[in-house]
N, C-alpha and C positions, 0 to 999 in steps of 0.2 A: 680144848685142853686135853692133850694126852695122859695117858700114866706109863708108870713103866713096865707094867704087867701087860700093856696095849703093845710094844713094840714087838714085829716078828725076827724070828735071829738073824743076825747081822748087820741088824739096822741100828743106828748111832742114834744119840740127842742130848742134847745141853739140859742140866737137871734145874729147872728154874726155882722148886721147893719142893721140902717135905714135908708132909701134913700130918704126922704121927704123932703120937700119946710120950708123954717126954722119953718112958724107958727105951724105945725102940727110936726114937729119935736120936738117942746118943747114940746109940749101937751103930745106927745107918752112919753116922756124922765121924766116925773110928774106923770105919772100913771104906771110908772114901767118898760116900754118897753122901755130898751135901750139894748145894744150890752153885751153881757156875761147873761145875766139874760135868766130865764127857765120861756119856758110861756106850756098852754096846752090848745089846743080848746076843750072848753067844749061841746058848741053844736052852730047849726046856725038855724035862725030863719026861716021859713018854707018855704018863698021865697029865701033863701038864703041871708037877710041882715037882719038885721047885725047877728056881731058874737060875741058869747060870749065865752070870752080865762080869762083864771086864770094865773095873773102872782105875784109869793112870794102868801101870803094872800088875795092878792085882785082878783075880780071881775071886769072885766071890758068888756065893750059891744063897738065895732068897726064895721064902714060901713066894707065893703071890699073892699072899694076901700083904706081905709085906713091900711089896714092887709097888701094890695098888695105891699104897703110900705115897710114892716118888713121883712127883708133877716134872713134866717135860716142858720146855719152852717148844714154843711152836716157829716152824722152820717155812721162810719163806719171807 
């Protein structure tokens, strides 16, 4: 079971769920990141936070303690 803090940039995956505390689970579920949707890390900032993931047309930039959140389905 991946997360989405595990993906290196430019690599895709289908978000199978998010495991988060309801506040932050709304927040992810408003910017796109819910379960079935295709996100891609774009890239992470030079310390390693945050990170910026493309999910549909949007842009969005997450700690990684928040990515660490987001379960990926597994590919294969």
């Amino acid at each position: 079971m991946r997360r989405l803090d595990e993906l290196t940039p430019g690599e895709e995956a289908r978000v199978r769920a998010v495991q988060a505390p309801v506040r932050l689970l709304r927040r992810l579920f408003a910017l796109g990141i819910r379960p079935g949707a295709r996100v891609r890390l774009l890239r992470r900032a030079p310390l390693g936070d945050p990170l910026e993931v493309r999910v549909g047309e949007s842009l969005v930039a997450l700690r990684r303690q928040e990515a660490r959140e987001v379960v990926l389905e597994d590919e294969g």
